[in-house]
C-alpha positions as CSV (number, residue, x, y, z in Angstrom):
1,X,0.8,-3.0,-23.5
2,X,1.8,-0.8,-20.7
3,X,-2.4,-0.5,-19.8
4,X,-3.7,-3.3,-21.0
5,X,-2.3,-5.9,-18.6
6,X,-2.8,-4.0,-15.3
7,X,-6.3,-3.6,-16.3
8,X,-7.0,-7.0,-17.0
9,X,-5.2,-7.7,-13.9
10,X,-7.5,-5.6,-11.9
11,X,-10.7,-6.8,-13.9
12,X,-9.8,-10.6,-12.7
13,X,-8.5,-9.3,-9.2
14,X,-12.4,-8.0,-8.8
15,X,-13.6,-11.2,-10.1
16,X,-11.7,-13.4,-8.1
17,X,-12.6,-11.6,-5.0
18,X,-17.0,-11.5,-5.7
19,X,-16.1,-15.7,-6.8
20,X,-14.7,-15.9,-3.3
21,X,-17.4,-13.9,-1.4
22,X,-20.0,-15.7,-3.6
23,X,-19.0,-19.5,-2.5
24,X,-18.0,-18.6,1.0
25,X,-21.6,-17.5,1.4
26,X,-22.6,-20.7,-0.5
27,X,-19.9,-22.7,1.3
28,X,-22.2,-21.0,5.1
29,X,-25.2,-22.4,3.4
30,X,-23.9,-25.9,2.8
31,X,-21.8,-26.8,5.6
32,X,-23.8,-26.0,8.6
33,X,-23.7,-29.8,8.7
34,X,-20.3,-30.9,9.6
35,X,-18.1,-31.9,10.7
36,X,-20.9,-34.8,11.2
37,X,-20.6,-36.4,14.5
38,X,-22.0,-40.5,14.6
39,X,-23.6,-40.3,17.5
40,X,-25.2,-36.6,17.2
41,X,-24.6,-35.5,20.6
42,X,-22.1,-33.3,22.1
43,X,-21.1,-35.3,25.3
44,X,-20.1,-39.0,25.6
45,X,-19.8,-41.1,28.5
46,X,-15.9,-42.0,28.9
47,X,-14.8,-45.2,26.7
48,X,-17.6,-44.2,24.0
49,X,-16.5,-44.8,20.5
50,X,-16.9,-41.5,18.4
51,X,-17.1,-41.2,14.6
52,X,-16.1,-37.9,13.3
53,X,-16.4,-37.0,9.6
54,X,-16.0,-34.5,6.7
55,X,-16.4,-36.0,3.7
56,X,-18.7,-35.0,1.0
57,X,-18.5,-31.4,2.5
58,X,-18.7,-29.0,-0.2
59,X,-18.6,-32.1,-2.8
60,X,-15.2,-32.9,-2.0
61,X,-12.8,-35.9,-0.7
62,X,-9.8,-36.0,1.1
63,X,-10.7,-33.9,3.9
64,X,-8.8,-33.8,7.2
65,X,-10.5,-34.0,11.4
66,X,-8.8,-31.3,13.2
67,X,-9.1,-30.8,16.8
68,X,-7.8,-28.4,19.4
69,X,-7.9,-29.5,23.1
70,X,-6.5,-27.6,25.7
71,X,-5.0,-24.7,23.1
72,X,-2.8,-28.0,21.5
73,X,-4.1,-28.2,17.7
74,X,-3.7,-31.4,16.0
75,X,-5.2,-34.1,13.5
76,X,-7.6,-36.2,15.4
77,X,-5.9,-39.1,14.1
78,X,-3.1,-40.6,15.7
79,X,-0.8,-39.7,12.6
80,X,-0.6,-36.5,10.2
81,X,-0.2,-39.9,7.2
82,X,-3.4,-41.0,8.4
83,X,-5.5,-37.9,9.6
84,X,-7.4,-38.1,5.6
85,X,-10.6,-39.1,6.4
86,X,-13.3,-40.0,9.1
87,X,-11.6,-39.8,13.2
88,X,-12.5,-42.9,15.0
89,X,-12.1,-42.8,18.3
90,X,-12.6,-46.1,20.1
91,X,-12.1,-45.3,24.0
92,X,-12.7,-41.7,24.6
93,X,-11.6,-40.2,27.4
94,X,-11.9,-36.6,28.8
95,X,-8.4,-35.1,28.8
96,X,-7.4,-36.6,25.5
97,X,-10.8,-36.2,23.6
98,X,-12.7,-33.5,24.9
99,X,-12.3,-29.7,22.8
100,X,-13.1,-28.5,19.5
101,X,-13.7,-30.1,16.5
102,X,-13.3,-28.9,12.7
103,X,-12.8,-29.9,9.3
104,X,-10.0,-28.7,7.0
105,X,-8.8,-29.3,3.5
106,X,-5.1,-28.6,2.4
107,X,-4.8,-26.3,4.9
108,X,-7.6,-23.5,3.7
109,X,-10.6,-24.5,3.8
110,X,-12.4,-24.8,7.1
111,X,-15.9,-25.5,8.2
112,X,-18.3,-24.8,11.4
113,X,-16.7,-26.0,14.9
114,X,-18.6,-28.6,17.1
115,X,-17.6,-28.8,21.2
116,X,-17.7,-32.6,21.8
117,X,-17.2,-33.5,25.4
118,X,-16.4,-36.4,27.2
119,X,-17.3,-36.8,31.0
120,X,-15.9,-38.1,33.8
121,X,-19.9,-38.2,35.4
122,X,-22.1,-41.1,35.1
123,X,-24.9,-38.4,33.9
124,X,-24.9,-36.7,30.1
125,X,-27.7,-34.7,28.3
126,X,-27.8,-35.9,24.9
127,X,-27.8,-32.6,22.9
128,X,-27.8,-32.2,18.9
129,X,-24.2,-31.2,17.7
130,X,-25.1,-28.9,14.9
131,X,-27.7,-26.0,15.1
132,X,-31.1,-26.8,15.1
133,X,-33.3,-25.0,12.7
134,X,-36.0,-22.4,13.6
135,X,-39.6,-23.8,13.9
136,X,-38.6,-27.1,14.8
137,X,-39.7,-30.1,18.0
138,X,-36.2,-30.5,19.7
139,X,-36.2,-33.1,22.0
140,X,-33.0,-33.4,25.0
141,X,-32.7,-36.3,26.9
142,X,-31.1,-37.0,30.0
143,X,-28.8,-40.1,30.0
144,X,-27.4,-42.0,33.1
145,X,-24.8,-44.3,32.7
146,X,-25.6,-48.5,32.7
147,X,-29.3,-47.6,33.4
148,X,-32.0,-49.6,32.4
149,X,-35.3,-48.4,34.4
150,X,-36.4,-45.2,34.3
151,X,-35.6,-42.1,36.5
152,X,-36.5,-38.6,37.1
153,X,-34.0,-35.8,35.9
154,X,-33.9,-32.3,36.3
155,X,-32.8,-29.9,33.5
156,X,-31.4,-26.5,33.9
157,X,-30.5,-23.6,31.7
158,X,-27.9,-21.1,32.1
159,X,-27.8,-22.1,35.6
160,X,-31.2,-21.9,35.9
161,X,-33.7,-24.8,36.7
162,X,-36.3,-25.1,33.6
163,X,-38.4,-27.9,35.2
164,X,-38.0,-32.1,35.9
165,X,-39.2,-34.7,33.9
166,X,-39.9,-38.2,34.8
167,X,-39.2,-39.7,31.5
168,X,-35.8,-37.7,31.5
169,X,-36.7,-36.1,28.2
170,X,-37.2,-31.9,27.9
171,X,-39.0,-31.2,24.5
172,X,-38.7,-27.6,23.4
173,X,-41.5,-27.5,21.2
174,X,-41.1,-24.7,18.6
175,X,-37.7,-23.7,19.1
176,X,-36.9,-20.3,18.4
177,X,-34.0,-18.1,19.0
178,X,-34.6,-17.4,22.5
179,X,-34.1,-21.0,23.6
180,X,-30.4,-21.0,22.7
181,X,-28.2,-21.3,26.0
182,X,-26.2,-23.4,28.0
183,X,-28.3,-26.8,28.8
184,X,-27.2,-29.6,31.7
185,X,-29.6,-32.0,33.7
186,X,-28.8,-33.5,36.9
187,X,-30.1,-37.1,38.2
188,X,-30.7,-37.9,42.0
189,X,-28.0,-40.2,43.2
190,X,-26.0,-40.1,40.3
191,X,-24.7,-36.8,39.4
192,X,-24.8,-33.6,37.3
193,X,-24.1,-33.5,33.5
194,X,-21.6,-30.9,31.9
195,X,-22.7,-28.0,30.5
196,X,-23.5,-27.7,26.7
197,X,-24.8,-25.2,23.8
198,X,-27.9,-25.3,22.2
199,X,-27.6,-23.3,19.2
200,X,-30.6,-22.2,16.9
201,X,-30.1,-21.1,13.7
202,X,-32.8,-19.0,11.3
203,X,-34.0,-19.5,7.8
204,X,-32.8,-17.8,4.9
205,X,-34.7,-14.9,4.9
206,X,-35.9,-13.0,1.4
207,X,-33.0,-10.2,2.0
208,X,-30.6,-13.0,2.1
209,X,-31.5,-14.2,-0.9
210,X,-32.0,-11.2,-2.6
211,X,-28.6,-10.6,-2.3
212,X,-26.9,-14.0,-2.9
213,X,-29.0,-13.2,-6.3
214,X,-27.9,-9.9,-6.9
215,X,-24.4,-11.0,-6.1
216,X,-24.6,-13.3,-8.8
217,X,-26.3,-11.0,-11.8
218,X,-22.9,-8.6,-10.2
219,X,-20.5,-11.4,-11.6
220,X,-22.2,-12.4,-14.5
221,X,-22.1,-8.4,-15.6
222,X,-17.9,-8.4,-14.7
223,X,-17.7,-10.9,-16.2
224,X,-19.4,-9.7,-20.1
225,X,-17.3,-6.5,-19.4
226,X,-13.9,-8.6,-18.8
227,X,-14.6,-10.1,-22.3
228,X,-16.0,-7.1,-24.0
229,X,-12.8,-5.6,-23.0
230,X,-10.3,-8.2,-24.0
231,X,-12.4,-8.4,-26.6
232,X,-11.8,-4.7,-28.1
233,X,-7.9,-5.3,-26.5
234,X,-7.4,-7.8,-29.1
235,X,-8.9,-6.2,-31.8
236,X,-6.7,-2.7,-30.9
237,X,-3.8,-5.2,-30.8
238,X,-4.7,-6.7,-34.3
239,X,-5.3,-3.7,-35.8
240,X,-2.0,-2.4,-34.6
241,X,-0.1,-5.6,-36.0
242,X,-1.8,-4.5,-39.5
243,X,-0.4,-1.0,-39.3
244,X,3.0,-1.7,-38.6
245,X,3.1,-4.9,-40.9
246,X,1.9,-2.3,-43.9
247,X,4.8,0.4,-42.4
248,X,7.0,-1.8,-42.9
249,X,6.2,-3.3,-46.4
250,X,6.0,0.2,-47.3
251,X,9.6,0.9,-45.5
252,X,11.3,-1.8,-47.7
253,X,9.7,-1.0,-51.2
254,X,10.9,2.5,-50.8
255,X,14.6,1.6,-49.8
256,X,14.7,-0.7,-52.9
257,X,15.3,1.6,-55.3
258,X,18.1,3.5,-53.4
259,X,20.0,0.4,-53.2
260,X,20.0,-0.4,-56.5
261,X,21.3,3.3,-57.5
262,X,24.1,3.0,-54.9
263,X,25.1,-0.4,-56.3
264,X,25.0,0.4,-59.9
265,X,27.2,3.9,-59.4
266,X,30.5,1.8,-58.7
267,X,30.1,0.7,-62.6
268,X,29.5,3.6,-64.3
269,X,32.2,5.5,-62.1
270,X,34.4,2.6,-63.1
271,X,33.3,3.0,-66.9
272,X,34.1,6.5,-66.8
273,X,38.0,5.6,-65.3
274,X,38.3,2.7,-68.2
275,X,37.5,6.2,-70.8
276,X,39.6,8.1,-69.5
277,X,42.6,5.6,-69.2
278,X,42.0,4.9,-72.8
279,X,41.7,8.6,-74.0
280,X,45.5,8.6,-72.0
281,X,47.0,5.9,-73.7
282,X,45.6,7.5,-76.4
283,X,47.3,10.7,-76.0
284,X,50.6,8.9,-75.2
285,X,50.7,7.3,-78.4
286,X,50.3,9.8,-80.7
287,X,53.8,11.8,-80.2
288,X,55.4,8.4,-80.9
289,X,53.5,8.1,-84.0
290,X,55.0,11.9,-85.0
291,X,58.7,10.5,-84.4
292,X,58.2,7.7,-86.8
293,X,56.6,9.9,-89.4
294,X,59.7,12.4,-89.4
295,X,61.9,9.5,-89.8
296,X,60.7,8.2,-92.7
297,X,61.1,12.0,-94.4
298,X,64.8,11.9,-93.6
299,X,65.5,8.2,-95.0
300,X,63.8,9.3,-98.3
């Protein structure tokens, strides 16, 4: 007992931890995607309405819209009661909406961050929230504020001018990982944009997957040994129960007999007291017996 349970305690402790390694590494696969941001840009002009959500990551409900803005961490909604669920936010506005955005579910779970930004410009660039994947046509697009005709916008990265376009569109065709930087665009007359990420992210590549696989075969070995060895516990235990049950059977049938010796000698010691007191009363009467004799002799 002493071995048993600290080694089944170990065994599930190593168990635990490869289940844990294996679905955060699931859990990076599968939630690249939130939080999801309705519109999928990063910046907004100020009284946008943003929709910020995390349901359905990692097939669950119930999950909460944190934000952190200016180093203050909070719910996005209004209330910690009513934080369960998608953010709406009707009027942005820059100092109370701009920061970071994640999801979080009772308090462990957490996914991917997104940067939203709200400006106080009349210019954005409209720029994908989440990372866009290797290979692909990504498209940014230069967006003044109430404009209806077209203009000419100049796009710069890292601080760095990367060209004008007419239609206000920049198409990275083929985006690989040397396009991620800091992306803003600028419009004559009417101001600059902020300043916002582009990230690019890889596909899973065959050593990935390799070990995501071998990972797995790993815990489906632990966990035929964990049985195997609870297995052989149990039977050790069983066989033990069968020894000691046969000990003690054993035990009792040889202490029978004693006891019945040892309560049968009180009777015959007591028989052998009853012979002797009659042998004495015995004894006693015979002189009497003598006297009455001699009398008789005289009276004749």
């Amino acid at each position: 007992m002493e071995v048993r349970f600290p080694t089944i305690r170990l065994l599930l402790n190593v168990l635990l931890l490869l289940v844990t390694v294996a679905e955060f590494s699931d859990s990076q696969t599968h939630n690249s995607g939130f939080p999801q941001v309705v519109p999928n840009r990063q910046q907004f002009f100020q009284s946008e309405s943003i929709t910020i959500s995390c349901e359905g990551l990692n097939g669950l409900t119930g999950w909460r819209v944190m934000k952190k803005i200016n180093g203050d961490v909070r719910p996005c909604a209004l209330t910690w009661e009513t934080s369960i669920g998608p953010c709406n936010i009707i009027n942005a506005y820059p100092s109370t909406d701009s920061g970071e955005y994640w999801c979080e579910h009772g308090g462990i779970q957490k996914s991917n961050s997104v940067n939203i930004t709200v400006a106080e410009s009349h210019v954005i660039l409209e720029i994908p929230v989440q990372p866009v994947m290797e290979g692909e046509n990504v498209t940014l697009h230069c967006r003044k504020k109430d404009a209806n005709s077209r203009y000419t916008a100049k796009f710069y990265k890292n601080g760095v001018s990367t060209g004008s376009s007419s239609s206000g569109n920049l198409m990275i065709p083929t985006v690989s990982n040397s396009d991620e930087g800091l992306y803003k665009c600028s419009i004559a007359d009417a101001g600059e944009s902020p300043e916002s990420w582009l990230s690019v992210e890889g596909h899973p590549t065959v050593h990935s997957v390799e070990s995501y696989l071998g990972l797995c075969i790993c815990l489906g070995v632990l966990l035929v040994v964990i049985l195997l060895i609870l297995a052989g516990l149990f039977q050790r235990n069983k066989h033990q129960q069968t020894i000691r049950s046969h000990l003690e059977e054993t035990s009792l049938k040889t202490s029978a007999p004693n006891s019945t010796a040892s309560f049968q000698s009180p009777s015959s010691a007591q028989t052998d007291d009853d012979m002797l007191s009659s042998r004495a009363i015995y004894t006693t009467l015979r002189p009497d017996e003598t006297k009455l004799k001699g009398r008789r002799k005289r009276a004749d």
